[in-house]
MIPA-531417 format. One record per residue (C-alpha): x, y, z. Coordinates in nm, 2 decimals, padded with zeros to 4 digits. Example, Ala and Ser with C-alpha at 12.3 -4.5 7.8 and 13.67 -1.06 7.14 Angstrom:
<pts>
       px       py       pz
    01.23   -00.45    00.78
    01.37   -00.11    00.71
</pts>
This chain:
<pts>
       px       py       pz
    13.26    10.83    12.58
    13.22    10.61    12.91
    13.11    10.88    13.09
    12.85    10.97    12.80
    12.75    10.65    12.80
    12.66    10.65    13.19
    12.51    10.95    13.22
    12.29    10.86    12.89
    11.97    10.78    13.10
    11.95    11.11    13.23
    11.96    11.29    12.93
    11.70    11.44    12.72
    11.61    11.35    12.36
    11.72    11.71    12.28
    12.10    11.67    12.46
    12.16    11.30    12.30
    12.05    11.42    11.91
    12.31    11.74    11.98
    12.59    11.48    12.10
    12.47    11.25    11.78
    12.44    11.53    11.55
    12.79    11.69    11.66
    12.96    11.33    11.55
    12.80    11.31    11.23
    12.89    11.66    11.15
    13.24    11.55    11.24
    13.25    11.26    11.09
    13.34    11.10    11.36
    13.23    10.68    11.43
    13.15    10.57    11.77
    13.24    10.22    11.79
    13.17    10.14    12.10
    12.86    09.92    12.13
    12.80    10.04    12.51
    12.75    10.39    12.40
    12.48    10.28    12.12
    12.30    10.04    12.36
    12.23    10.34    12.59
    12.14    10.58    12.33
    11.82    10.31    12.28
    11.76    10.26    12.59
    11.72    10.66    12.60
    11.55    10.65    12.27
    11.32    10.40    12.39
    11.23    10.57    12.73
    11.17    10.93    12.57
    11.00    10.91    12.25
    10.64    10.89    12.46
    10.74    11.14    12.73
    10.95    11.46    12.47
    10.92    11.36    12.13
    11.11    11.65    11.92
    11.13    11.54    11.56
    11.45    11.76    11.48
    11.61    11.57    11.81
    11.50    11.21    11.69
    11.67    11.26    11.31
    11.94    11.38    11.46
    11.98    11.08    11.65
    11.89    10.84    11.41
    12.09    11.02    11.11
    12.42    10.99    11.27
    12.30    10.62    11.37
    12.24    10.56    11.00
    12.58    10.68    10.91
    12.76    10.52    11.16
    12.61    10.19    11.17
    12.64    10.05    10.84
    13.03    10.10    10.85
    13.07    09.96    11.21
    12.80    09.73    11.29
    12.98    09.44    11.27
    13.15    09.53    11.57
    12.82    09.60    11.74
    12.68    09.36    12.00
    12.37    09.16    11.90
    12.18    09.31    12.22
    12.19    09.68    11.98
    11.97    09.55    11.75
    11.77    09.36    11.95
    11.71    09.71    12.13
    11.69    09.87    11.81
    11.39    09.61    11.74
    11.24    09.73    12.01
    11.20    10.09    11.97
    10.93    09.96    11.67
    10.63    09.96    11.92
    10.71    10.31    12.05
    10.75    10.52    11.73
    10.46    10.36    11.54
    10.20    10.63    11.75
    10.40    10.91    11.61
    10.44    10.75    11.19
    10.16    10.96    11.13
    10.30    11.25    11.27
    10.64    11.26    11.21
    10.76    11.55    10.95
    10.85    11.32    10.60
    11.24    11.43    10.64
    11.20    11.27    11.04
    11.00    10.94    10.87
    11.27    10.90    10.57
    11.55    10.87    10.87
    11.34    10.58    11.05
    11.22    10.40    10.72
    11.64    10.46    10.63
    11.75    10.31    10.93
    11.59    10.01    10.93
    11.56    09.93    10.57
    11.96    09.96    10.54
    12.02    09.77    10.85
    11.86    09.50    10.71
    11.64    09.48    11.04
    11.27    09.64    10.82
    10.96    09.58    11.07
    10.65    09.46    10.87
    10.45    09.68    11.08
    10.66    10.02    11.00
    10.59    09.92    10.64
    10.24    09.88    10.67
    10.25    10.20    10.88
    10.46    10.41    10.63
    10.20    10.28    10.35
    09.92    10.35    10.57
    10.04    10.72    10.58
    10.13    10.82    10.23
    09.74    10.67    10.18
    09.62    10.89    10.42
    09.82    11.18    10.38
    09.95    11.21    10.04
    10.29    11.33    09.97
    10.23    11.66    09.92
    10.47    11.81    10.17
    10.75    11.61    10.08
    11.07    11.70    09.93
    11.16    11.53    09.60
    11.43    11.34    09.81
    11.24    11.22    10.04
    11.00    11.09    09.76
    11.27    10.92    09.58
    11.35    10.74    09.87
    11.08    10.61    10.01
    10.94    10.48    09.63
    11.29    10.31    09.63
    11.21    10.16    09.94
    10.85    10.06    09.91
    10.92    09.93    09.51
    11.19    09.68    09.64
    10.97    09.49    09.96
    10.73    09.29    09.82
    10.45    09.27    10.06
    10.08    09.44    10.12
    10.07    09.47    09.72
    09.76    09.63    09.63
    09.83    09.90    09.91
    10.19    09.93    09.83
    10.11    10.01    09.44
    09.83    10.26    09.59
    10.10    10.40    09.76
    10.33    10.44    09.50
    10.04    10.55    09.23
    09.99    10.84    09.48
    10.38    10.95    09.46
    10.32    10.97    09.09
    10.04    11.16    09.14
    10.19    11.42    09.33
    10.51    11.45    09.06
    10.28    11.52    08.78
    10.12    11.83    08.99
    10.24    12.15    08.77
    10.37    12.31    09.09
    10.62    12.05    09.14
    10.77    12.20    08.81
    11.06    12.38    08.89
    11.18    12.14    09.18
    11.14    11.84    08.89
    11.40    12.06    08.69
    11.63    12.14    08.95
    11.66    11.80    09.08
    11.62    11.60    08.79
    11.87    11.31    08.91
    11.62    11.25    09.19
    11.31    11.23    08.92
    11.49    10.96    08.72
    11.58    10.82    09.13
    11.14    10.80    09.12
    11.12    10.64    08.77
    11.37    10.37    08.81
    11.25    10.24    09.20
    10.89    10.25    08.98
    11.01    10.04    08.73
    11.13    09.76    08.99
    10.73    09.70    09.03
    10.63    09.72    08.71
    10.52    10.11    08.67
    10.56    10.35    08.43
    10.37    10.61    08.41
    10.39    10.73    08.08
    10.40    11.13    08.18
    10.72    11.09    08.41
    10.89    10.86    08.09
    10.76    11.15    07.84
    10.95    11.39    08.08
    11.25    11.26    08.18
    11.33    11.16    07.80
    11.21    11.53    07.65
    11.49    11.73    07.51
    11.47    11.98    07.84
    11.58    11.71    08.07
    11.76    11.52    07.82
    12.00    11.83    07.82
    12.01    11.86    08.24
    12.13    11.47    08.21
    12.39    11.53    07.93
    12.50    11.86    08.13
    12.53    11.71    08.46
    12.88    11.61    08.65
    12.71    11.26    08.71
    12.69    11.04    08.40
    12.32    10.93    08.41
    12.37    10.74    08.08
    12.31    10.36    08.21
    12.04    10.44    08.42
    11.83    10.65    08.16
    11.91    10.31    07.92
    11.79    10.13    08.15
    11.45    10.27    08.21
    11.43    10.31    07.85
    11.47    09.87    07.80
    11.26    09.80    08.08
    10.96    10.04    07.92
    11.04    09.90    07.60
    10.99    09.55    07.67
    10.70    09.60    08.00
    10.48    09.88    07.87
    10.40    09.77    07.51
    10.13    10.10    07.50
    10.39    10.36    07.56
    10.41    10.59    07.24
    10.68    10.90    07.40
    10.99    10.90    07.35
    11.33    10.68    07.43
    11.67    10.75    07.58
    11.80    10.87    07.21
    12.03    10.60    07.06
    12.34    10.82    07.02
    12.37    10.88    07.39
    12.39    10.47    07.48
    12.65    10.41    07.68
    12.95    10.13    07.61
    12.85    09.84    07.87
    13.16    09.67    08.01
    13.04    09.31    08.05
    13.29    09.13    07.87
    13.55    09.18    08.22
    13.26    08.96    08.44
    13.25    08.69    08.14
    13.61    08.67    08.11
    13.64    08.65    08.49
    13.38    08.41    08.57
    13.52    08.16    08.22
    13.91    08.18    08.39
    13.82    08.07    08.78
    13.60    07.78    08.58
    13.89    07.66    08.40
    14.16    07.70    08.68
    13.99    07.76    08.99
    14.26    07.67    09.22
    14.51    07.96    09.09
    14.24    08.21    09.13
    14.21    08.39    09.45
    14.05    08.70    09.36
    13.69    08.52    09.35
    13.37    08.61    09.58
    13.19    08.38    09.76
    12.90    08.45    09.43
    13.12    08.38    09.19
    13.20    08.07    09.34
    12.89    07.98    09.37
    12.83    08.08    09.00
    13.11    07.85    08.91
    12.99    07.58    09.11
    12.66    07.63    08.96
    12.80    07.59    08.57
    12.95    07.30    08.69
    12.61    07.14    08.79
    12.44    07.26    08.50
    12.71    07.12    08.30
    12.63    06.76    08.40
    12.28    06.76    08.41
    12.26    06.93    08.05
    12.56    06.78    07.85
    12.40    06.86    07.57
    12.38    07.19    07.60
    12.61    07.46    07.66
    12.68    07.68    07.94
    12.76    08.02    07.94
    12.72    08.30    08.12
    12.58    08.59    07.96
    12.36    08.93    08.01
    12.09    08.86    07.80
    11.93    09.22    07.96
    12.17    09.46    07.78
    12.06    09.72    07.99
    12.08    09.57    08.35
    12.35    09.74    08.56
    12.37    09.50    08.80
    12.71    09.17    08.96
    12.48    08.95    08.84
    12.42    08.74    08.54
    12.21    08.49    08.41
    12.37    08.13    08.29
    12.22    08.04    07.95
    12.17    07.67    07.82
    12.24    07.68    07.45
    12.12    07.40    07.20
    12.44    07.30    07.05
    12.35    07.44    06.70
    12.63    07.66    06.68
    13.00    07.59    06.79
    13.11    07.76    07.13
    13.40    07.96    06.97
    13.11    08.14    06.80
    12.87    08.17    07.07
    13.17    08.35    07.26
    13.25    08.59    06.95
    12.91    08.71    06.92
    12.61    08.82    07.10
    12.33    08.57    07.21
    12.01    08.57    07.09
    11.69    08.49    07.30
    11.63    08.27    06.99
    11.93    08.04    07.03
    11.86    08.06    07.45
    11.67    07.72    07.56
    11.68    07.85    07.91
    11.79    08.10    08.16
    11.95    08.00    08.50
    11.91    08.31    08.71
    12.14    08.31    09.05
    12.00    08.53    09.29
    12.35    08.60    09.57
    12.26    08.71    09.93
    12.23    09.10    09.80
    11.93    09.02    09.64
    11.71    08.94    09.93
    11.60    09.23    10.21
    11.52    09.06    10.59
    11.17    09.19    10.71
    11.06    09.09    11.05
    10.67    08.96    11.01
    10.40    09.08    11.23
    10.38    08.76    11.37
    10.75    08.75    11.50
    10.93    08.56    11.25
    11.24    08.75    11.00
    11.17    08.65    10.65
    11.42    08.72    10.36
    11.20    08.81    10.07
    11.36    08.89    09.73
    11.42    09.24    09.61
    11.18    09.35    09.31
    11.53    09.52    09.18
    11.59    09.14    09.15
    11.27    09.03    09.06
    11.25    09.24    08.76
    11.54    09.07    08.58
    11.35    08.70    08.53
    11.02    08.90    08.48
    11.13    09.09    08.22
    11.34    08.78    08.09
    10.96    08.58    08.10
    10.82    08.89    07.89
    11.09    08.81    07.63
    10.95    08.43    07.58
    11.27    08.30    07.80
    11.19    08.05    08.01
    11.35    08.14    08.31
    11.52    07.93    08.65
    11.57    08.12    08.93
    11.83    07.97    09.21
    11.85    08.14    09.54
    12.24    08.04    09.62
    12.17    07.96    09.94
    11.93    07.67    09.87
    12.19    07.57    09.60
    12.45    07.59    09.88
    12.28    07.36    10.10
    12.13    07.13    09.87
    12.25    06.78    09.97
    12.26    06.66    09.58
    12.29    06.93    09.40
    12.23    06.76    09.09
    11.91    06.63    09.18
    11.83    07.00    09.35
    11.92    07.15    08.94
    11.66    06.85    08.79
    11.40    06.96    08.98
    11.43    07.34    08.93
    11.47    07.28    08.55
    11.15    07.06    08.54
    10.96    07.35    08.73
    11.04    07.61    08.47
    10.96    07.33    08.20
    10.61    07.25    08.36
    10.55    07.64    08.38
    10.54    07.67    08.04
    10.24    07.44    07.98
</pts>
Protein backbone atom coordinates (compact mmCIF):
# COMPACT_ATOMS: atom_id res chain seq x y z
CA UNK A 1 0.00 0.00 0.00
CA UNK A 2 3.19 2.36 0.42
CA UNK A 3 4.24 1.70 -2.73
CA UNK A 4 0.64 2.40 -4.25
CA UNK A 5 0.62 5.29 -2.52
CA UNK A 6 3.97 6.56 -4.20
CA UNK A 7 3.54 5.62 -7.37
CA UNK A 8 -0.14 7.18 -7.24
CA UNK A 9 0.90 10.42 -9.28
CA UNK A 10 1.75 8.53 -12.17
CA UNK A 11 -1.18 6.69 -12.58
CA UNK A 12 -4.11 7.14 -14.68
CA UNK A 13 -7.71 7.72 -13.72
CA UNK A 14 -8.41 4.34 -15.38
CA UNK A 15 -5.47 2.20 -13.14
CA UNK A 16 -6.50 4.10 -9.60
CA UNK A 17 -10.65 3.30 -10.15
CA UNK A 18 -9.36 -0.63 -11.03
CA UNK A 19 -7.18 -0.57 -7.68
CA UNK A 20 -10.42 1.26 -5.85
CA UNK A 21 -12.91 -0.88 -7.46
CA UNK A 22 -10.86 -4.17 -6.71
CA UNK A 23 -11.07 -3.11 -2.78
CA UNK A 24 -14.62 -2.45 -2.74
CA UNK A 25 -15.35 -5.64 -4.51
CA UNK A 26 -13.31 -7.20 -1.74
CA UNK A 27 -14.47 -5.53 0.90
CA UNK A 28 -11.50 -4.59 1.80
CA UNK A 29 -10.84 -0.85 4.00
CA UNK A 30 -7.85 1.15 3.42
CA UNK A 31 -7.05 2.91 6.43
CA UNK A 32 -4.27 4.50 5.70
CA UNK A 33 -4.86 8.28 5.30
CA UNK A 34 -1.55 8.55 2.99
CA UNK A 35 -2.99 6.30 0.38
CA UNK A 36 -6.36 8.47 0.28
CA UNK A 37 -4.56 11.82 0.15
CA UNK A 38 -2.84 10.61 -3.03
CA UNK A 39 -5.71 9.26 -4.63
CA UNK A 40 -7.01 13.25 -4.59
CA UNK A 41 -4.26 14.47 -5.43
CA UNK A 42 -4.55 12.07 -8.61
CA UNK A 43 -8.20 12.77 -8.67
CA UNK A 44 -7.60 16.34 -8.72
CA UNK A 45 -4.87 16.42 -11.44
CA UNK A 46 -6.77 14.08 -13.97
CA UNK A 47 -10.32 14.88 -14.08
CA UNK A 48 -9.51 17.90 -16.76
CA UNK A 49 -6.84 15.96 -18.66
CA UNK A 50 -8.85 11.81 -18.93
CA UNK A 51 -12.09 12.13 -17.48
CA UNK A 52 -13.64 8.38 -17.76
CA UNK A 53 -16.93 8.34 -15.86
CA UNK A 54 -16.87 4.48 -15.20
CA UNK A 55 -13.13 5.23 -13.74
CA UNK A 56 -14.30 8.22 -11.50
CA UNK A 57 -17.39 6.03 -9.79
CA UNK A 58 -15.22 3.55 -9.36
CA UNK A 59 -13.04 5.69 -7.45
CA UNK A 60 -15.39 7.55 -5.63
CA UNK A 61 -17.75 4.35 -4.78
CA UNK A 62 -15.17 2.54 -2.98
CA UNK A 63 -14.37 6.09 -1.28
CA UNK A 64 -17.96 6.20 -0.23
CA UNK A 65 -17.85 2.90 1.32
CA UNK A 66 -14.76 3.10 2.93
CA UNK A 67 -14.90 6.46 4.32
CA UNK A 68 -17.84 6.60 6.49
CA UNK A 69 -16.55 3.56 8.52
CA UNK A 70 -12.85 4.88 8.76
CA UNK A 71 -12.82 8.50 8.48
CA UNK A 72 -12.23 9.20 11.87
CA UNK A 73 -8.89 7.93 11.40
CA UNK A 74 -8.36 10.04 8.32
CA UNK A 75 -6.13 13.14 8.54
CA UNK A 76 -7.98 16.55 8.26
CA UNK A 77 -5.64 17.41 5.11
CA UNK A 78 -8.21 14.37 3.19
CA UNK A 79 -10.98 16.43 3.35
CA UNK A 80 -9.48 19.47 2.91
CA UNK A 81 -8.32 17.85 -0.48
CA UNK A 82 -11.50 16.31 -1.00
CA UNK A 83 -12.89 20.05 -0.73
CA UNK A 84 -10.97 20.81 -3.28
CA UNK A 85 -11.74 18.55 -6.08
CA UNK A 86 -15.27 20.79 -6.02
CA UNK A 87 -13.89 23.40 -8.59
CA UNK A 88 -12.73 20.67 -10.97
CA UNK A 89 -15.72 18.38 -11.39
CA UNK A 90 -18.37 21.15 -11.60
CA UNK A 91 -17.42 21.49 -15.65
CA UNK A 92 -18.27 17.92 -16.05
CA UNK A 93 -22.01 17.92 -13.55
CA UNK A 94 -23.61 18.43 -16.68
CA UNK A 95 -22.12 15.63 -18.26
CA UNK A 96 -21.59 13.12 -16.03
CA UNK A 97 -23.87 9.79 -16.70
CA UNK A 98 -26.75 10.14 -13.44
CA UNK A 99 -25.20 6.71 -11.86
CA UNK A 100 -21.50 8.80 -12.09
CA UNK A 101 -23.45 12.17 -10.49
CA UNK A 102 -25.34 10.03 -7.67
CA UNK A 103 -21.65 8.79 -6.51
CA UNK A 104 -20.38 12.50 -6.24
CA UNK A 105 -23.71 13.99 -4.79
CA UNK A 106 -23.30 10.52 -2.32
CA UNK A 107 -20.00 11.29 -1.28
CA UNK A 108 -20.26 14.46 -0.24
CA UNK A 109 -23.66 14.58 1.17
CA UNK A 110 -22.71 11.49 3.53
CA UNK A 111 -19.51 12.91 4.47
CA UNK A 112 -21.05 15.65 5.85
CA UNK A 113 -18.68 17.90 3.69
CA UNK A 114 -21.97 19.01 0.75
CA UNK A 115 -20.63 22.15 -1.42
CA UNK A 116 -23.35 24.74 -2.03
CA UNK A 117 -22.25 25.04 -5.43
CA UNK A 118 -22.53 21.14 -6.33
CA UNK A 119 -26.07 21.67 -5.09
CA UNK A 120 -26.85 24.37 -7.10
CA UNK A 121 -25.10 22.57 -9.90
CA UNK A 122 -27.00 19.20 -9.45
CA UNK A 123 -30.33 21.41 -9.44
CA UNK A 124 -29.22 23.29 -12.25
CA UNK A 125 -29.00 19.92 -14.20
CA UNK A 126 -32.10 18.03 -13.41
CA UNK A 127 -33.71 21.70 -14.64
CA UNK A 128 -32.02 21.37 -17.64
CA UNK A 129 -32.01 17.96 -18.40
CA UNK A 130 -34.78 16.21 -16.90
CA UNK A 131 -34.48 12.87 -15.42
CA UNK A 132 -35.40 10.93 -18.02
CA UNK A 133 -32.45 8.68 -18.26
CA UNK A 134 -32.17 7.91 -14.85
CA UNK A 135 -32.69 4.75 -13.01
CA UNK A 136 -35.40 4.69 -10.30
CA UNK A 137 -32.38 4.46 -7.83
CA UNK A 138 -30.75 7.08 -8.71
CA UNK A 139 -34.03 9.16 -8.55
CA UNK A 140 -34.72 8.12 -5.14
CA UNK A 141 -31.63 9.23 -4.10
CA UNK A 142 -31.02 12.34 -5.28
CA UNK A 143 -34.99 13.51 -4.22
CA UNK A 144 -33.70 12.22 -0.74
CA UNK A 145 -30.97 14.36 -0.93
CA UNK A 146 -32.31 17.52 -2.45
CA UNK A 147 -35.73 17.19 -0.01
CA UNK A 148 -33.48 17.24 3.20
CA UNK A 149 -30.97 20.70 2.25
CA UNK A 150 -32.92 23.47 2.65
CA UNK A 151 -31.49 26.03 0.30
CA UNK A 152 -32.28 27.51 -3.43
CA UNK A 153 -36.11 26.74 -2.63
CA UNK A 154 -38.04 27.68 -5.51
CA UNK A 155 -35.43 25.82 -7.80
CA UNK A 156 -35.07 22.95 -5.49
CA UNK A 157 -39.05 22.20 -5.50
CA UNK A 158 -38.70 22.71 -9.52
CA UNK A 159 -36.35 20.23 -9.25
CA UNK A 160 -38.13 17.81 -7.40
CA UNK A 161 -41.66 18.65 -9.30
CA UNK A 162 -39.68 17.44 -12.42
CA UNK A 163 -38.74 13.85 -10.66
CA UNK A 164 -42.47 13.54 -10.19
CA UNK A 165 -43.03 14.29 -13.48
CA UNK A 166 -40.89 11.84 -14.90
CA UNK A 167 -42.47 8.87 -12.39
CA UNK A 168 -45.91 9.51 -13.62
CA UNK A 169 -44.66 8.89 -17.39
CA UNK A 170 -46.61 5.49 -18.40
CA UNK A 171 -43.25 4.01 -19.53
CA UNK A 172 -41.89 4.09 -16.25
CA UNK A 173 -44.61 1.50 -15.47
CA UNK A 174 -43.05 -1.74 -15.15
CA UNK A 175 -39.80 -0.34 -13.44
CA UNK A 176 -42.38 1.43 -10.68
CA UNK A 177 -43.65 -2.24 -10.14
CA UNK A 178 -40.55 -3.97 -9.92
CA UNK A 179 -38.91 -1.64 -7.64
CA UNK A 180 -41.62 -0.50 -5.66
CA UNK A 181 -39.46 -0.06 -2.39
CA UNK A 182 -37.58 2.66 -4.21
CA UNK A 183 -41.07 4.44 -5.34
CA UNK A 184 -42.16 4.64 -1.70
CA UNK A 185 -37.96 5.80 -1.22
CA UNK A 186 -39.46 9.00 -3.85
CA UNK A 187 -42.68 9.59 -1.91
CA UNK A 188 -41.28 9.74 1.54
CA UNK A 189 -37.90 12.14 0.71
CA UNK A 190 -41.08 14.26 -1.09
CA UNK A 191 -42.93 14.38 1.97
CA UNK A 192 -39.87 15.94 4.04
CA UNK A 193 -40.73 19.24 1.72
CA UNK A 194 -44.08 19.23 1.91
CA UNK A 195 -45.06 17.29 -1.56
CA UNK A 196 -47.42 14.94 -2.39
CA UNK A 197 -48.43 14.41 -5.38
CA UNK A 198 -51.62 12.89 -5.26
CA UNK A 199 -50.88 10.27 -8.41
CA UNK A 200 -47.69 8.66 -6.61
CA UNK A 201 -49.96 8.47 -3.04
CA UNK A 202 -53.01 6.98 -5.27
CA UNK A 203 -50.25 4.42 -6.45
CA UNK A 204 -48.26 3.32 -3.94
CA UNK A 205 -51.55 2.84 -1.69
CA UNK A 206 -53.67 0.78 -4.69
CA UNK A 207 -54.22 -2.75 -4.05
CA UNK A 208 -51.36 -3.74 -6.83
CA UNK A 209 -48.64 -2.20 -4.80
CA UNK A 210 -50.27 -2.65 -1.60
CA UNK A 211 -49.76 -6.49 -2.27
CA UNK A 212 -45.82 -6.04 -3.62
CA UNK A 213 -45.45 -4.22 0.06
CA UNK A 214 -47.28 -7.01 2.02
CA UNK A 215 -45.33 -9.62 -0.18
CA UNK A 216 -41.94 -8.28 0.18
CA UNK A 217 -38.99 -9.71 2.61
CA UNK A 218 -38.73 -5.98 3.88
CA UNK A 219 -41.45 -4.90 6.20
CA UNK A 220 -42.52 -1.53 4.61
CA UNK A 221 -45.29 -1.15 7.23
CA UNK A 222 -43.93 2.06 9.25
CA UNK A 223 -42.87 3.82 6.36
CA UNK A 224 -46.20 3.38 4.22
CA UNK A 225 -47.91 4.73 7.88
CA UNK A 226 -45.97 7.27 7.74
CA UNK A 227 -46.62 8.79 4.51
CA UNK A 228 -50.10 7.98 4.96
CA UNK A 229 -50.07 10.64 8.62
CA UNK A 230 -48.11 13.14 6.98
CA UNK A 231 -50.76 13.27 3.80
CA UNK A 232 -53.37 13.08 6.17
CA UNK A 233 -52.61 16.00 8.18
CA UNK A 234 -50.51 18.32 5.15
CA UNK A 235 -52.55 17.72 2.07
CA UNK A 236 -56.13 18.36 3.30
CA UNK A 237 -57.41 17.99 -0.71
CA UNK A 238 -56.20 14.46 -1.17
CA UNK A 239 -59.31 12.26 -1.83
CA UNK A 240 -57.17 8.45 -2.76
CA UNK A 241 -56.68 6.20 -0.69
CA UNK A 242 -54.65 5.43 2.83
CA UNK A 243 -52.21 2.80 4.04
CA UNK A 244 -55.42 0.41 5.05
CA UNK A 245 -55.90 0.37 8.87
CA UNK A 246 -55.51 -3.44 9.32
CA UNK A 247 -51.92 -3.39 8.05
CA UNK A 248 -50.70 -0.53 10.95
CA UNK A 249 -47.96 -1.63 12.53
CA UNK A 250 -47.43 -1.95 16.56
CA UNK A 251 -45.10 1.25 17.37
CA UNK A 252 -42.62 0.47 20.12
CA UNK A 253 -42.38 3.86 21.94
CA UNK A 254 -43.11 3.04 25.28
CA UNK A 255 -39.03 1.47 25.62
CA UNK A 256 -37.73 5.36 24.75
CA UNK A 257 -40.35 6.83 27.48
CA UNK A 258 -39.47 4.29 29.95
CA UNK A 259 -35.74 4.95 29.32
CA UNK A 260 -35.63 8.59 29.17
CA UNK A 261 -38.34 8.68 32.78
CA UNK A 262 -35.48 6.02 34.67
CA UNK A 263 -32.02 8.10 33.85
CA UNK A 264 -34.34 11.30 35.11
CA UNK A 265 -35.06 9.83 38.28
CA UNK A 266 -31.60 8.17 38.95
CA UNK A 267 -29.28 9.45 36.61
CA UNK A 268 -26.15 8.60 38.37
CA UNK A 269 -26.78 4.61 38.21
CA UNK A 270 -27.52 4.89 34.59
CA UNK A 271 -24.66 4.38 32.15
CA UNK A 272 -26.27 3.24 29.12
CA UNK A 273 -27.37 7.05 28.23
CA UNK A 274 -26.25 9.02 24.89
CA UNK A 275 -24.94 12.21 24.94
CA UNK A 276 -29.03 13.20 23.48
CA UNK A 277 -30.59 11.74 26.00
CA UNK A 278 -28.70 13.53 28.34
CA UNK A 279 -29.31 16.41 26.95
CA UNK A 280 -33.06 15.46 26.86
CA UNK A 281 -32.91 14.96 30.60
CA UNK A 282 -31.16 17.95 31.27
CA UNK A 283 -33.67 19.71 29.16
CA UNK A 284 -36.86 18.24 31.41
CA UNK A 285 -35.07 19.39 34.15
CA UNK A 286 -35.01 23.07 32.87
CA UNK A 287 -38.37 22.96 31.74
CA UNK A 288 -39.36 21.60 35.01
CA UNK A 289 -38.37 24.85 36.86
CA UNK A 290 -39.35 27.30 34.59
CA UNK A 291 -43.01 25.63 34.21
CA UNK A 292 -43.77 24.22 37.71
CA UNK A 293 -46.98 24.30 36.89
CA UNK A 294 -47.09 22.26 34.29
CA UNK A 295 -45.98 18.85 33.65
CA UNK A 296 -43.26 17.33 31.72
CA UNK A 297 -43.25 14.48 29.80
CA UNK A 298 -41.88 13.18 27.02
CA UNK A 299 -44.11 11.89 24.44
CA UNK A 300 -44.55 11.18 20.43
CA UNK A 301 -47.34 13.19 19.85
CA UNK A 302 -46.64 12.09 15.78
CA UNK A 303 -47.75 8.47 16.01
CA UNK A 304 -46.34 7.87 12.91
CA UNK A 305 -42.79 9.42 13.11
CA UNK A 306 -40.01 6.68 13.03
CA UNK A 307 -37.57 8.63 14.27
CA UNK A 308 -34.74 8.79 18.35
CA UNK A 309 -36.33 11.69 18.79
CA UNK A 310 -39.25 12.99 20.74
CA UNK A 311 -40.97 15.96 21.56
CA UNK A 312 -41.30 17.13 25.57
CA UNK A 313 -44.86 18.20 26.20
CA UNK A 314 -45.95 20.79 28.89
CA UNK A 315 -49.33 19.58 30.23
CA UNK A 316 -51.80 21.93 32.21
CA UNK A 317 -52.12 20.10 35.33
CA UNK A 318 -55.87 19.12 34.78
CA UNK A 319 -55.30 15.56 34.98
CA UNK A 320 -53.04 13.63 37.53
CA UNK A 321 -49.61 12.30 36.03
CA UNK A 322 -50.39 8.61 36.85
CA UNK A 323 -52.99 9.16 34.24
CA UNK A 324 -51.28 11.12 31.75
CA UNK A 325 -48.65 8.06 31.84
CA UNK A 326 -51.53 5.32 31.51
CA UNK A 327 -53.02 6.86 28.52
CA UNK A 328 -52.33 8.56 25.28
CA UNK A 329 -51.91 12.44 25.08
CA UNK A 330 -54.14 14.40 23.37
CA UNK A 331 -53.07 17.62 21.31
CA UNK A 332 -56.00 19.02 23.43
CA UNK A 333 -54.53 18.58 26.80
CA UNK A 334 -50.81 19.66 25.06
CA UNK A 335 -50.04 23.50 26.04
CA UNK A 336 -46.81 23.16 24.25
CA UNK A 337 -44.32 21.10 22.44
CA UNK A 338 -40.50 21.31 23.24
CA UNK A 339 -38.85 19.85 20.22
CA UNK A 340 -34.96 18.85 20.74
CA UNK A 341 -33.28 18.78 17.58
CA UNK A 342 -29.60 16.36 18.53
CA UNK A 343 -26.56 16.86 16.19
CA UNK A 344 -28.23 14.13 13.59
CA UNK A 345 -30.61 16.51 12.64
CA UNK A 346 -28.44 19.14 11.07
CA UNK A 347 -26.42 18.46 7.49
CA UNK A 348 -22.96 20.90 7.18
CA UNK A 349 -23.00 22.64 3.67
CA UNK A 350 -20.14 24.72 2.76
CA UNK A 351 -21.55 28.27 1.37
CA UNK A 352 -20.47 29.83 -1.80
CA UNK A 353 -18.98 32.39 0.02
CA UNK A 354 -16.53 30.07 2.00
CA UNK A 355 -18.20 29.63 5.21
CA UNK A 356 -19.68 25.72 6.55
CA UNK A 357 -23.12 26.27 7.81
CA UNK A 358 -25.22 23.45 9.63
CA UNK A 359 -28.68 23.88 8.41
CA UNK A 360 -31.45 21.62 9.72
CA UNK A 361 -32.64 18.56 7.91
CA UNK A 362 -36.32 19.00 6.41
CA UNK A 363 -36.57 15.11 7.76
CA UNK A 364 -36.42 17.23 11.01
CA UNK A 365 -38.18 20.12 9.99
CA UNK A 366 -41.25 18.27 9.12
CA UNK A 367 -41.92 17.01 12.67
CA UNK A 368 -42.68 20.81 14.33
CA UNK A 369 -44.41 21.73 10.93
CA UNK A 370 -46.64 19.16 10.88
CA UNK A 371 -46.97 19.59 14.85
CA UNK A 372 -47.86 23.59 13.90
CA UNK A 373 -50.56 22.13 11.28
CA UNK A 374 -52.11 20.30 14.34
CA UNK A 375 -52.76 23.78 16.33
CA UNK A 376 -49.56 22.81 18.64
CA UNK A 377 -47.64 25.47 19.44
CA UNK A 378 -44.29 24.24 18.97
CA UNK A 379 -40.38 25.12 20.66
CA UNK A 380 -37.77 23.96 18.86
CA UNK A 381 -34.18 23.66 20.84
CA UNK A 382 -31.11 22.93 18.81
CA UNK A 383 -29.09 21.02 21.76
CA UNK A 384 -26.20 22.62 21.04
CA UNK A 385 -27.41 26.24 21.82
CA UNK A 386 -29.03 24.59 24.93
CA UNK A 387 -25.61 23.08 25.71
CA UNK A 388 -23.89 26.28 25.61
CA UNK A 389 -26.32 28.44 26.96
CA UNK A 390 -24.74 30.22 30.00
CA UNK A 391 -28.26 30.29 31.95
CA UNK A 392 -30.11 27.88 30.69
CA UNK A 393 -33.04 28.89 32.42
CA UNK A 394 -33.18 32.22 31.07
CA UNK A 395 -32.11 30.54 27.46
CA UNK A 396 -35.84 28.14 28.06
CA UNK A 397 -37.81 31.74 28.96
CA UNK A 398 -36.95 33.13 26.01
CA UNK A 399 -37.58 30.29 23.64
CA UNK A 400 -41.01 29.71 25.33
CA UNK A 401 -41.92 33.44 24.87
CA UNK A 402 -40.96 33.24 21.06
CA UNK A 403 -43.37 30.39 20.37
CA UNK A 404 -45.98 32.37 22.69
CA UNK A 405 -45.52 35.65 20.63
CA UNK A 406 -45.82 33.47 17.27
CA UNK A 407 -49.09 32.68 17.97
CA UNK A 408 -50.47 36.25 17.88
Amino acid sequence: MNLLSKDMANLSLEEVGIINLAHYKTRTLIRRATYFMAVSKNLKKRISQDLNPICLAAVLKYDDASLNKCKENQAPQFFTMLEDLVDPLLPHISTLPPQTLMHILNLFYSLDLLPESLFLAVVDRILCKGVTEWRLKDMARVTQILSNIPLAAEKRTEALLNITTELGNPQRQEEKEKHYGRLLQVAMALSFSGIYPPFLAQEIFSDTFQKAFQGSEIDYRRDLYHLSQSIFIEDTAYQGPFQQSENLPKLPKSKMYGKVVKASMNKAANREMSIRDWVLVDLMEVLQKVCPNCLIHPVFLLPHFQTADIEITLLKKEKTEEAQCTRPFDLDSTDCAVVLHGSHAYQNVRMLGGQTVSLLRQYHAMRPRQLRKLGVSVVEIPYTDFQLASDRKAYIKEKLAEARASEK
